[in-house]
OpenMM code with the backbone's topology and positions (N, CA, C; nanometers):
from openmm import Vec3, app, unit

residues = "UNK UNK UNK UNK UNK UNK UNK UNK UNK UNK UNK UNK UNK UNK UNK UNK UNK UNK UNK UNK UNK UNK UNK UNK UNK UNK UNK UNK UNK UNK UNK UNK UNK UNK UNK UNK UNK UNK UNK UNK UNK UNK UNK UNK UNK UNK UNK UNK UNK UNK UNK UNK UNK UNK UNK UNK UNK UNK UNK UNK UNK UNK UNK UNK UNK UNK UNK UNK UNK UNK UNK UNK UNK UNK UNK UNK UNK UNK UNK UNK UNK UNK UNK UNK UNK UNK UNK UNK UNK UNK UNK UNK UNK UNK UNK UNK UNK UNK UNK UNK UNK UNK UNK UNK UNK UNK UNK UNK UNK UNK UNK UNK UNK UNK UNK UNK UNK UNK UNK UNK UNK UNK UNK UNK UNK UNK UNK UNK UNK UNK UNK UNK UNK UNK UNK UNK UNK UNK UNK UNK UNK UNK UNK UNK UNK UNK UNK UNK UNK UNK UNK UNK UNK UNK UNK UNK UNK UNK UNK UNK UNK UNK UNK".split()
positions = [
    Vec3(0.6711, -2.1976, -1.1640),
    Vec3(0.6505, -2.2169, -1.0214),
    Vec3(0.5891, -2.3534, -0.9982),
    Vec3(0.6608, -2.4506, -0.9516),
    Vec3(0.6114, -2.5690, -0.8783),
    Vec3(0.5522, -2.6353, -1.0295),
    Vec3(0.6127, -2.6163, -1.1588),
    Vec3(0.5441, -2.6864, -1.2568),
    Vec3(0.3578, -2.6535, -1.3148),
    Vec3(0.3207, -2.5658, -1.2361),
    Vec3(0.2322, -2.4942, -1.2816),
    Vec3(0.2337, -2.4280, -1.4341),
    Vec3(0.1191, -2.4278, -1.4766),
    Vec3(0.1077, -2.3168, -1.5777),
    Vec3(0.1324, -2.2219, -1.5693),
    Vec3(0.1465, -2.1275, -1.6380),
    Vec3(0.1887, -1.9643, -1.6828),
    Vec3(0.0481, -1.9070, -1.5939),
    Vec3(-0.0489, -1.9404, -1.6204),
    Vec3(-0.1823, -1.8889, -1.6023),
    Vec3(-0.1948, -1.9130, -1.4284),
    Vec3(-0.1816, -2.0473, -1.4058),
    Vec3(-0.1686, -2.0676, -1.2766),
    Vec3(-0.1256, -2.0502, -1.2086),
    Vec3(0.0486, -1.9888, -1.2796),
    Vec3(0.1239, -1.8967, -1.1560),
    Vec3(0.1169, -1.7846, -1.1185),
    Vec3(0.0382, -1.7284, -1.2364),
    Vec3(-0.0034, -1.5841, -1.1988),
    Vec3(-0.1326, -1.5949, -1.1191),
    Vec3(-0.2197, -1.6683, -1.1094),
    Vec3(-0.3368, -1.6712, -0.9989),
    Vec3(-0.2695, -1.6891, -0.8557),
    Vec3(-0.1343, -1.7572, -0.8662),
    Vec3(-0.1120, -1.7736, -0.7035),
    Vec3(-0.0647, -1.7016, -0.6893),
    Vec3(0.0554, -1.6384, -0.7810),
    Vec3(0.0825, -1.4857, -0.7349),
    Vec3(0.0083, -1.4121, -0.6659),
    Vec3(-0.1114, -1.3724, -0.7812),
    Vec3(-0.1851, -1.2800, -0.7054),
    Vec3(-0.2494, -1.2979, -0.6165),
    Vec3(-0.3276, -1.4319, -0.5339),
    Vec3(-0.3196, -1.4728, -0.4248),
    Vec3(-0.2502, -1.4166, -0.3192),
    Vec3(-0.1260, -1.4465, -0.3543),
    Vec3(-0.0274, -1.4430, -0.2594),
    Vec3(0.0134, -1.2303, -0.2059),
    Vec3(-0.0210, -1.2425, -0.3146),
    Vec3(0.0024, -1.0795, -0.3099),
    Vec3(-0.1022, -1.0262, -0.2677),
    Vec3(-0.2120, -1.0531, -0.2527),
    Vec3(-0.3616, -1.0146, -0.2136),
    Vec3(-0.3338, -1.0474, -0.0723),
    Vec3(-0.2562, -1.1571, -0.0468),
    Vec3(-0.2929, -1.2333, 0.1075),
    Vec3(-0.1633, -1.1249, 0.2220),
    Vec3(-0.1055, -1.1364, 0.1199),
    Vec3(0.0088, -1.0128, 0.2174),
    Vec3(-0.0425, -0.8920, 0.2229),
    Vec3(-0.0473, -0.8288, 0.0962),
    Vec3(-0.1235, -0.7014, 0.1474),
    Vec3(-0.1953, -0.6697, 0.1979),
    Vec3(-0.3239, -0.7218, 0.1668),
    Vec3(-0.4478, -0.7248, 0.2772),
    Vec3(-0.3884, -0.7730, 0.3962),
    Vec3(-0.3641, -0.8576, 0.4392),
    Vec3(-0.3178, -0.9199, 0.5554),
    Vec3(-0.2227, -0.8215, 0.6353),
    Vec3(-0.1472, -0.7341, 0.6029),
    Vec3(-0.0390, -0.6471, 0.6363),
    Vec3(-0.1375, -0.5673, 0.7456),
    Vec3(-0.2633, -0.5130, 0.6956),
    Vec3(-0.3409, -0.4352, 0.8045),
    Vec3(-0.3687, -0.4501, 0.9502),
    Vec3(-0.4410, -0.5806, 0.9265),
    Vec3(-0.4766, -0.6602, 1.0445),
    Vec3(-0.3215, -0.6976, 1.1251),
    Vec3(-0.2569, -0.7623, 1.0456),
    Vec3(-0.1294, -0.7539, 1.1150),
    Vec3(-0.0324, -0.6293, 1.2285),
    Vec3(-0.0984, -0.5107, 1.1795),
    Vec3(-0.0649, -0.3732, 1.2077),
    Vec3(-0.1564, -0.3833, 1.3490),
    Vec3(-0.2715, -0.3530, 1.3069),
    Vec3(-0.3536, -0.3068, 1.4091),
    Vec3(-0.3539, -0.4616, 1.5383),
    Vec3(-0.3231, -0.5487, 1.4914),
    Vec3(-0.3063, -0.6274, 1.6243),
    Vec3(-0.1539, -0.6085, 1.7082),
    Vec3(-0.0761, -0.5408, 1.6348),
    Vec3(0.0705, -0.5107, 1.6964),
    Vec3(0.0432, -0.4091, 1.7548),
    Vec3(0.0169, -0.3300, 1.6751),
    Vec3(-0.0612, -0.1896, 1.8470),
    Vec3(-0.1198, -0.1960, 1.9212),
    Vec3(-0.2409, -0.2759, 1.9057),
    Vec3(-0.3037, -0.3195, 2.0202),
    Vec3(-0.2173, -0.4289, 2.1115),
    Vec3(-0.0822, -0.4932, 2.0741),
    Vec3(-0.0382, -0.5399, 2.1685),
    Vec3(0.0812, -0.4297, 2.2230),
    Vec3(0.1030, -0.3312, 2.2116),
    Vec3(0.1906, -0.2122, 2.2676),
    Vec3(0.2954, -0.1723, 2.1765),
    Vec3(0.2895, -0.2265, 2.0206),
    Vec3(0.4536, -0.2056, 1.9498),
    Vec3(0.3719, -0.0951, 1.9715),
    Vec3(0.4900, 0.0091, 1.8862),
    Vec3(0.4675, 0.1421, 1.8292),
    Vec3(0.4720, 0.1173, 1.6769),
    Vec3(0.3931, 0.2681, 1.6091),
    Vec3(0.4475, 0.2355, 1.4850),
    Vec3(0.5629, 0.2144, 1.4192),
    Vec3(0.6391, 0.2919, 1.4896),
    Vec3(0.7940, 0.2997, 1.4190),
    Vec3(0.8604, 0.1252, 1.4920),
    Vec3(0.8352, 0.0643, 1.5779),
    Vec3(0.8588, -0.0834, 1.5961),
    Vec3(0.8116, -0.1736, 1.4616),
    Vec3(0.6977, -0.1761, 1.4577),
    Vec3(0.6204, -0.2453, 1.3342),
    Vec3(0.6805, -0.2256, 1.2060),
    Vec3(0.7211, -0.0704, 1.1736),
    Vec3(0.8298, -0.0658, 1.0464),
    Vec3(0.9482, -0.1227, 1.0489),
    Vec3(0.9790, -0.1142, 1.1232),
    Vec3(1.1277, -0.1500, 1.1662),
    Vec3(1.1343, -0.3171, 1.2036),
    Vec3(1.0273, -0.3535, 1.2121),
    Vec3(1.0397, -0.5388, 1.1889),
    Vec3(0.9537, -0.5440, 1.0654),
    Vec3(0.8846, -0.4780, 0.9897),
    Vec3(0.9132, -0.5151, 0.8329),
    Vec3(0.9770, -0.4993, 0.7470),
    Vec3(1.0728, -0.3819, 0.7255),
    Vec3(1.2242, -0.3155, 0.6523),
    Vec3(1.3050, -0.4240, 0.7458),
    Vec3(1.3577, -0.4968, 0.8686),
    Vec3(1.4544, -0.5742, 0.8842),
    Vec3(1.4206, -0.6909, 0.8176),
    Vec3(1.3288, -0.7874, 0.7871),
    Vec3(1.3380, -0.9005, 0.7605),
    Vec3(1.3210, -0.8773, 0.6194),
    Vec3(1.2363, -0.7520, 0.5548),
    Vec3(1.2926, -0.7675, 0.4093),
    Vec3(1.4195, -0.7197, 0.3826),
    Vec3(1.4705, -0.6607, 0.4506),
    Vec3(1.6390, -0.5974, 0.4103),
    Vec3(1.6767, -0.7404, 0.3874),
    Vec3(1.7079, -0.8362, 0.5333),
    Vec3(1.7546, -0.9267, 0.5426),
    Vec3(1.7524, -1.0405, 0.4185),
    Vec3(1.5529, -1.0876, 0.3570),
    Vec3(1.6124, -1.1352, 0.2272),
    Vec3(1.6301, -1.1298, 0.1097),
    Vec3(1.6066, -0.9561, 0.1084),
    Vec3(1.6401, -0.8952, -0.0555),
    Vec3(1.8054, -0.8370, -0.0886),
    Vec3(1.8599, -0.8197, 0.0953),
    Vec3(2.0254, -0.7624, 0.0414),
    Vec3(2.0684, -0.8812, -0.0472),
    Vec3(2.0728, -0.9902, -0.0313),
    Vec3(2.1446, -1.1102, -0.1256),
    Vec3(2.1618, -1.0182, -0.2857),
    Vec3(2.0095, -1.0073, -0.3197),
    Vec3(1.9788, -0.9834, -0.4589),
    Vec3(1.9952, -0.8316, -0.5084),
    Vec3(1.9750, -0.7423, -0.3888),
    Vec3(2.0364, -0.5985, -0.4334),
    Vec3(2.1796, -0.6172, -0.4261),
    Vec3(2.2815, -0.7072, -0.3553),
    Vec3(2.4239, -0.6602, -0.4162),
    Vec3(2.4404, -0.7628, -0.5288),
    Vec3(2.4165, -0.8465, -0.5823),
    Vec3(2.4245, -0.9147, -0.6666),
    Vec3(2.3712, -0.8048, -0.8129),
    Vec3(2.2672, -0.7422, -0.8030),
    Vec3(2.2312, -0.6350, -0.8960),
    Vec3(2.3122, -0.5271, -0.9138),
    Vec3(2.3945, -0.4970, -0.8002),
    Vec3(2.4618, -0.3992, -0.8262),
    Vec3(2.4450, -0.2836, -0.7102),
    Vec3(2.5172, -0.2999, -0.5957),
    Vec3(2.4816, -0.1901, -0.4759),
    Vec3(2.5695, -0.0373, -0.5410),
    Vec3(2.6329, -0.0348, -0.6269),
    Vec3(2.6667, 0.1227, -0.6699),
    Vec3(2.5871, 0.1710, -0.7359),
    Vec3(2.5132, 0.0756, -0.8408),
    Vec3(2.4252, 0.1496, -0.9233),
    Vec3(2.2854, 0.1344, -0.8257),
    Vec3(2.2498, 0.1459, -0.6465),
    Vec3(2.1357, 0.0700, -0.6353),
    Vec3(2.0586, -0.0403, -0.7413),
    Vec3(2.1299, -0.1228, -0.7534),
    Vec3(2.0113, -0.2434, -0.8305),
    Vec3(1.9778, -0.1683, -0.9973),
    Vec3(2.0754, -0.1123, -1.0366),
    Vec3(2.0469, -0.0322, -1.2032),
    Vec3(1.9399, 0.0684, -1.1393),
    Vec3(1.8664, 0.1067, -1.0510),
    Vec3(1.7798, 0.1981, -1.0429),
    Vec3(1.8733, 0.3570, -1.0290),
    Vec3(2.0091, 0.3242, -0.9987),
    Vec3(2.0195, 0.4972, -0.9237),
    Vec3(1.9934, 0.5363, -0.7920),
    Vec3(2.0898, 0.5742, -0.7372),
    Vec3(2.0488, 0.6283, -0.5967),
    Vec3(1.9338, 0.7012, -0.5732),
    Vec3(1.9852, 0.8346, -0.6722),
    Vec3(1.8552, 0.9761, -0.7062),
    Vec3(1.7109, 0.8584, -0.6833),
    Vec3(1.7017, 0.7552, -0.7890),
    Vec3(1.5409, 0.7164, -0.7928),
    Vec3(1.5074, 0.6702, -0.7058),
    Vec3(1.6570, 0.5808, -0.6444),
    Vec3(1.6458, 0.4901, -0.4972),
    Vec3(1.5978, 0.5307, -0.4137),
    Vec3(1.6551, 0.6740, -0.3616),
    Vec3(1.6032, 0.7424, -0.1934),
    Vec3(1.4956, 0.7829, -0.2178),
    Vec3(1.4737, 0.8439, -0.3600),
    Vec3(1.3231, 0.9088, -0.3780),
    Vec3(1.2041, 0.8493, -0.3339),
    Vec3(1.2462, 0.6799, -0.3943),
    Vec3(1.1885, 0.5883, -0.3333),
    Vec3(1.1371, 0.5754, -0.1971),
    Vec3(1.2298, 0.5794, -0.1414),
    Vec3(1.2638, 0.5557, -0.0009),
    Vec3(1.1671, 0.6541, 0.0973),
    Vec3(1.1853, 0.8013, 0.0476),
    Vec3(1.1630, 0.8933, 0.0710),
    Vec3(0.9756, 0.8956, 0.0741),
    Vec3(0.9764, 0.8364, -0.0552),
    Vec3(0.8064, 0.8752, -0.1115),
    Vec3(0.7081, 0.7445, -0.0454),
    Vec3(0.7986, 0.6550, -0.0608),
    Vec3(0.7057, 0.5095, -0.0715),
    Vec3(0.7612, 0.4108, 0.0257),
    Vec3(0.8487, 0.4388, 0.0856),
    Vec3(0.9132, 0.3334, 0.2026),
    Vec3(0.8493, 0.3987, 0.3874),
    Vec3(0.9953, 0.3718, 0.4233),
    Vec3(0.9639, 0.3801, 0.5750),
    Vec3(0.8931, 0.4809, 0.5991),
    Vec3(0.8935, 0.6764, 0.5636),
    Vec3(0.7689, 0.7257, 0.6220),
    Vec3(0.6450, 0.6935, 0.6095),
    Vec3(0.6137, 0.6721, 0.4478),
    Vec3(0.4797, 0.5869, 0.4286),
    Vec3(0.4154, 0.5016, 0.5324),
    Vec3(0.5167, 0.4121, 0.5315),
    Vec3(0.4402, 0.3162, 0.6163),
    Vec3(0.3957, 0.3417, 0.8205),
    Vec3(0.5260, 0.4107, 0.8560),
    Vec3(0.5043, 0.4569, 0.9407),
    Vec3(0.4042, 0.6077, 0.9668),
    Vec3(0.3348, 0.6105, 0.9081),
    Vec3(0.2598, 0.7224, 0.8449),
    Vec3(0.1319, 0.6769, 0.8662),
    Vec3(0.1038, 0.5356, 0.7609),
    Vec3(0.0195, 0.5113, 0.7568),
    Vec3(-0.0282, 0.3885, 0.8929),
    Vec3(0.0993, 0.3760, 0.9709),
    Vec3(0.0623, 0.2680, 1.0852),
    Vec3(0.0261, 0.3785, 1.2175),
    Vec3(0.0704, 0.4919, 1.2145),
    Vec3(0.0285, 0.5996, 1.2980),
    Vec3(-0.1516, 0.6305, 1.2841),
    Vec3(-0.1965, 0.6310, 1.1161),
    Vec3(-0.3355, 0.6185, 1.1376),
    Vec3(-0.4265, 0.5105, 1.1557),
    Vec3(-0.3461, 0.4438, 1.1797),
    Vec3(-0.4915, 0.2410, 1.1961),
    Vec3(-0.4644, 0.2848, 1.3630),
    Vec3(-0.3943, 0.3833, 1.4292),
    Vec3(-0.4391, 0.3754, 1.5713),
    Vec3(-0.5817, 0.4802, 1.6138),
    Vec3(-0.5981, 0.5281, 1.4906),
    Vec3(-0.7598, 0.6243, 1.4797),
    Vec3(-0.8739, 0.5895, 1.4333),
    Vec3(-0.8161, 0.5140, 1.3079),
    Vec3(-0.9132, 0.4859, 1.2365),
    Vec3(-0.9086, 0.2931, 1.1877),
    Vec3(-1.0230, 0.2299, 1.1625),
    Vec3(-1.0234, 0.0630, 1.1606),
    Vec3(-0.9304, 0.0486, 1.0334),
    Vec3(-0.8735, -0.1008, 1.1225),
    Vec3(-0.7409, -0.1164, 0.9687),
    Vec3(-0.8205, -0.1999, 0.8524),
    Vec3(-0.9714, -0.2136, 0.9079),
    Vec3(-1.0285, -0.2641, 0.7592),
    Vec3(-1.0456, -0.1936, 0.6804),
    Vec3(-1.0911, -0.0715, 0.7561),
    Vec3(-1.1141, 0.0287, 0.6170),
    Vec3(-0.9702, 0.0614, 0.5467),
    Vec3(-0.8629, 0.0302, 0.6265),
    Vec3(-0.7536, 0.1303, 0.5604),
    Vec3(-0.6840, -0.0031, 0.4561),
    Vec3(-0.7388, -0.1257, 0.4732),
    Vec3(-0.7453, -0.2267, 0.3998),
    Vec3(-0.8110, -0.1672, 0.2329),
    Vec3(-0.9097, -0.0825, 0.2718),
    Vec3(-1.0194, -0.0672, 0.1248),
    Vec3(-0.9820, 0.0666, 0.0930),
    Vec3(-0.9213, 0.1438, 0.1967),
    Vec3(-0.8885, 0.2919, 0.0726),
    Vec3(-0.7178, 0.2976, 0.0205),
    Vec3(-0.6824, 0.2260, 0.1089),
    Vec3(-0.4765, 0.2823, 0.0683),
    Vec3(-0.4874, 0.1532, -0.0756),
    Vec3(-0.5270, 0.0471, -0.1015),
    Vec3(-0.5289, -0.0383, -0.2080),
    Vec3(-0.6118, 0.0665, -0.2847),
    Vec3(-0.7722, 0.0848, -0.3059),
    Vec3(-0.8049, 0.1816, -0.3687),
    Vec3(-0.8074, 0.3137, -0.4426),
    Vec3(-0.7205, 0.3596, -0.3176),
    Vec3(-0.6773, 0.5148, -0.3793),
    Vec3(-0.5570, 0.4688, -0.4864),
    Vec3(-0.4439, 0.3814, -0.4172),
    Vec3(-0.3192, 0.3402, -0.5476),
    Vec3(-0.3588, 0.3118, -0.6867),
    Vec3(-0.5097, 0.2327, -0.6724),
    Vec3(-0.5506, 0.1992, -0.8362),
    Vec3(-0.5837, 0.3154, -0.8896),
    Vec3(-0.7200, 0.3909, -0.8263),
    Vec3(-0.7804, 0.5140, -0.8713),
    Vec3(-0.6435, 0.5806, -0.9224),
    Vec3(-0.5806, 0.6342, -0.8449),
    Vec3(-0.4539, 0.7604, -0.8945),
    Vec3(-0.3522, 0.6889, -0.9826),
    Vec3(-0.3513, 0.5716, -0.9383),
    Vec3(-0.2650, 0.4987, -1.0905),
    Vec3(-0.3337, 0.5142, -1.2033),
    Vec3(-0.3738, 0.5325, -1.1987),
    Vec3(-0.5005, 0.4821, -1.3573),
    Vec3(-0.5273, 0.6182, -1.3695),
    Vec3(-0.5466, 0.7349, -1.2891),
    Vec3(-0.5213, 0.8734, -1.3115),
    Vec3(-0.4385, 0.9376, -1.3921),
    Vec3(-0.3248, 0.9067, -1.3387),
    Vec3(-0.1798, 0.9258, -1.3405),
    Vec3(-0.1304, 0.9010, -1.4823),
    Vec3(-0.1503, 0.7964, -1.4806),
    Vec3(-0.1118, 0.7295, -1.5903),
    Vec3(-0.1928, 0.7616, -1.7481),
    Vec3(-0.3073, 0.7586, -1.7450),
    Vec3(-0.3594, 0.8544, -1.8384),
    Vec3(-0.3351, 0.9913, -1.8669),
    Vec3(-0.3275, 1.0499, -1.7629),
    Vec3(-0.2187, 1.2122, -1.8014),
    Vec3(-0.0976, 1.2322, -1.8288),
    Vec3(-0.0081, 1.1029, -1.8019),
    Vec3(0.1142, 1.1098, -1.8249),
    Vec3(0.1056, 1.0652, -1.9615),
    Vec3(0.0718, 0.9920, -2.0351),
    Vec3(0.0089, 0.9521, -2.1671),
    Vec3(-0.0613, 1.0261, -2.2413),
    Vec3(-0.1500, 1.1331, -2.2013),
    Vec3(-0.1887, 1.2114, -2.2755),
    Vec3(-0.2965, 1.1768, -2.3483),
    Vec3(-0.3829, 1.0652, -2.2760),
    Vec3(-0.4859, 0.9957, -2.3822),
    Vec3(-0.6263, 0.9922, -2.2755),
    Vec3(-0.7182, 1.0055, -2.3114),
    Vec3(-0.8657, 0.9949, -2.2932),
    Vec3(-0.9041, 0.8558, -2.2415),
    Vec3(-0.9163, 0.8221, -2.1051),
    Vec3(-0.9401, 0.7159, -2.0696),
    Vec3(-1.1083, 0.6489, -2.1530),
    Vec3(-1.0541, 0.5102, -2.1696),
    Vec3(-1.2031, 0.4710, -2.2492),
    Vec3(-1.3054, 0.4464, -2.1528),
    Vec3(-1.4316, 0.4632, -2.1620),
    Vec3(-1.5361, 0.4762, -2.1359),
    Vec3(-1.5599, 0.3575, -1.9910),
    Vec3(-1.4682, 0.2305, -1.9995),
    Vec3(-1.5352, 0.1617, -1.8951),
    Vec3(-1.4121, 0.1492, -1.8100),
    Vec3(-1.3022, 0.2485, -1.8129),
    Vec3(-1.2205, 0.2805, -1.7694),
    Vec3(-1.2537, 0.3976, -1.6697),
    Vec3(-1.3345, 0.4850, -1.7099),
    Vec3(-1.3725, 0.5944, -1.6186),
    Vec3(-1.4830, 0.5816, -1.5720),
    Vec3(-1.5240, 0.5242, -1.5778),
    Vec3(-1.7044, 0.4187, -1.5354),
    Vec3(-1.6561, 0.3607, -1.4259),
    Vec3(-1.5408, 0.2572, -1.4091),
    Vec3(-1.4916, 0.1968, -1.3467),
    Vec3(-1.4365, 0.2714, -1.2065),
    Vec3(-1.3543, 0.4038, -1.2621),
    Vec3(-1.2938, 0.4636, -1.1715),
    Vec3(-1.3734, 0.5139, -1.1203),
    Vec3(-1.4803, 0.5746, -1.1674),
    Vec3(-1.6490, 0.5996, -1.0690),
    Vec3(-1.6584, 0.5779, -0.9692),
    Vec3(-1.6923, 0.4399, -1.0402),
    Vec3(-1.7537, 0.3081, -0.9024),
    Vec3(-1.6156, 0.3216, -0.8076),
    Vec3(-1.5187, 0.3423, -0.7938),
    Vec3(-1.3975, 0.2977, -0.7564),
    Vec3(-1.4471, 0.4170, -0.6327),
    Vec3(-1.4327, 0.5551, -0.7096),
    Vec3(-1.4208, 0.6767, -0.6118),
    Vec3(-1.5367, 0.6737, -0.5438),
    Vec3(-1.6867, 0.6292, -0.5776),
    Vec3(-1.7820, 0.5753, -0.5067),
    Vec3(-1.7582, 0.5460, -0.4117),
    Vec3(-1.7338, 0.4216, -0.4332),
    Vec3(-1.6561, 0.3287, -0.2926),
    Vec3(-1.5932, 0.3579, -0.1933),
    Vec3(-1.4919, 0.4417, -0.2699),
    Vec3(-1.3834, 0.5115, -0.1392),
    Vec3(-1.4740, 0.5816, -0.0672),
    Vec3(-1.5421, 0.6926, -0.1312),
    Vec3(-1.6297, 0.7765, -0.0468),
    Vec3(-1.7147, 0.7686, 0.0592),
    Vec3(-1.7667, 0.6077, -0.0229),
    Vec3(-1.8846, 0.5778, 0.1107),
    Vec3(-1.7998, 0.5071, 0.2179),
    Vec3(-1.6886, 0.4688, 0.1802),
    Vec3(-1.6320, 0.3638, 0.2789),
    Vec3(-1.5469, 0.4573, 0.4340),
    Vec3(-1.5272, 0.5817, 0.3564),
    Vec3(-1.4329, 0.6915, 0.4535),
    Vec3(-1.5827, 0.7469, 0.5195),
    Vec3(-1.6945, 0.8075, 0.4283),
    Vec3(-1.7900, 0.9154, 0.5004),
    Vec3(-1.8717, 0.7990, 0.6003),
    Vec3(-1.8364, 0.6368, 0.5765),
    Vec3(-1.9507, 0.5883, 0.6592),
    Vec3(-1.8155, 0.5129, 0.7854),
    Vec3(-1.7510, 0.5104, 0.7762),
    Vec3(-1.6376, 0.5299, 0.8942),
    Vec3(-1.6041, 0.6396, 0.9712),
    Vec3(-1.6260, 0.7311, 0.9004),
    Vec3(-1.5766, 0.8665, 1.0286),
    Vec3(-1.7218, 0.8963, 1.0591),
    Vec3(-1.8200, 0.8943, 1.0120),
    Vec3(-1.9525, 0.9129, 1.0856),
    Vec3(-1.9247, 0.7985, 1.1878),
    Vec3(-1.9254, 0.6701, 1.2033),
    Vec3(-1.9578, 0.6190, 1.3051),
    Vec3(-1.8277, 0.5846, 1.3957),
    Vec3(-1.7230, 0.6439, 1.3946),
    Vec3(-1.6072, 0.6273, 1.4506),
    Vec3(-1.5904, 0.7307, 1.5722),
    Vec3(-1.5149, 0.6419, 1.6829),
    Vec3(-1.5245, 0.7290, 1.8224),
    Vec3(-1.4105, 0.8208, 1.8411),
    Vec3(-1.2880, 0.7821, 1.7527),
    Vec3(-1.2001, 0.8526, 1.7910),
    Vec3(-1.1849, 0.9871, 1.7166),
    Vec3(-1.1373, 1.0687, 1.8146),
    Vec3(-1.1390, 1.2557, 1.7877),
    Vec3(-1.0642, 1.2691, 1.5978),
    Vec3(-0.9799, 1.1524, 1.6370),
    Vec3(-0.8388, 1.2105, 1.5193),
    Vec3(-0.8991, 1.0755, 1.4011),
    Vec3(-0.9889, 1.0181, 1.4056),
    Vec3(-1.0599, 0.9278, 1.2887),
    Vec3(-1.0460, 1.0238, 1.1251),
    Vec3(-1.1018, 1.0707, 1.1319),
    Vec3(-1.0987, 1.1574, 1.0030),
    Vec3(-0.9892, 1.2087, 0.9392),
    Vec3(-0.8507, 1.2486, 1.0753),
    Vec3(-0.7281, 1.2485, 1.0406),
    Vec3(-0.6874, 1.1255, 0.9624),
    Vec3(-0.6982, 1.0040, 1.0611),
    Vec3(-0.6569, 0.8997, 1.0105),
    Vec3(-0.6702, 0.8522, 0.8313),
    Vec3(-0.8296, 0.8598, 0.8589),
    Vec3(-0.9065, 0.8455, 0.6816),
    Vec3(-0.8204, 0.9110, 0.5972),
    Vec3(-0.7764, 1.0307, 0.5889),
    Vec3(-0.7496, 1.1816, 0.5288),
    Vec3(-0.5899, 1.0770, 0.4892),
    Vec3(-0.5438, 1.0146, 0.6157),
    Vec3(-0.3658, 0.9423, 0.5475),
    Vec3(-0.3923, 0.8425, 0.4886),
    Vec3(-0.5394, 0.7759, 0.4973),
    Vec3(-0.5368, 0.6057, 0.4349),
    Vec3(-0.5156, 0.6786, 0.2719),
    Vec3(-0.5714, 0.7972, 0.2366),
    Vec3(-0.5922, 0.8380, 0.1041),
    Vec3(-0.4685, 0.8783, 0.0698),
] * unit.nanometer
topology = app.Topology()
chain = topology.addChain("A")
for resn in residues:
    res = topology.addResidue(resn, chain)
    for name in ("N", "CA", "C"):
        topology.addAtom(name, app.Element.getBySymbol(name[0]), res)
């Protein structure tokens, strides 16, 4: 990338990937507060990525979805695409999209790192589950000290989808 190091492209990566995701929230909650709906807000982020990933999904192969398989494709779709998101843009109208900034990133690591040790079958090491502690810590205080001081009726709903 741009003649960078190996090392250096992965710092802007993750930059860059930090700056979208995080950024995706605030982005949300200022589109509702200007009148989209949620299902508007999905529907102008699935169009402009359709728009510049079709190039590279038919080039991969649109029968085989992209070597993934349909079956894994919709599952996809199904589990982790448009309801998700419209799911989760239905709760930043209850609850603050900062917090939903610190639990929907949070909960993905925690249950990845869950997940993934049971699917493996191995004993997470010691500063691995220390870690995930502090992790579920965090979440906890960050949801129980948001719906305590939050005005809206359906707040706690909201919290309950950031997870």
């Amino acid at each position: 990338m741009f003649g960078l190091s190996p090392r250096a492209t992965a710092l802007a990566a993750m930059a860059m990937a930090v700056l979208i995701y995080g950024g995706q929230f605030g982005f949300v909650r200022q589109g509702l507060a200007a009148g989209l709906t949620p299902a508007d807000i999905a529907a102008l982020r699935y169009v402009a990525a359709g728009v510049i990933m079709a190039p590279i999904f038919f080039r991969l192969g649109w029968r085989t979805c992209a070597g993934l398989g349909w079956n894994r494709g919709l599952a996809l779709v199904a589990t982790g695409g448009l309801p998700l998101i419209i799911v989760s843009n239905v709760a930043m109208q209850w609850a603050p999209a900062a917090h939903a900034a610190a639990l929907q990133p949070g909960t993905v690591a925690l249950s990845g790192t869950l997940i993934g040790y049971i699917a493996a079958r191995e004993a997470s090491p010691g500063r691995v589950a220390s870690g995930s502690a502090i992790t579920l810590i965090g979440l906890l205080l960050v949801a129980l000290a948001g719906a305590a001081g939050e005005a809206h009726p359906l707040a706690p709903l909201g919290y309950a989808i950031f997870v």
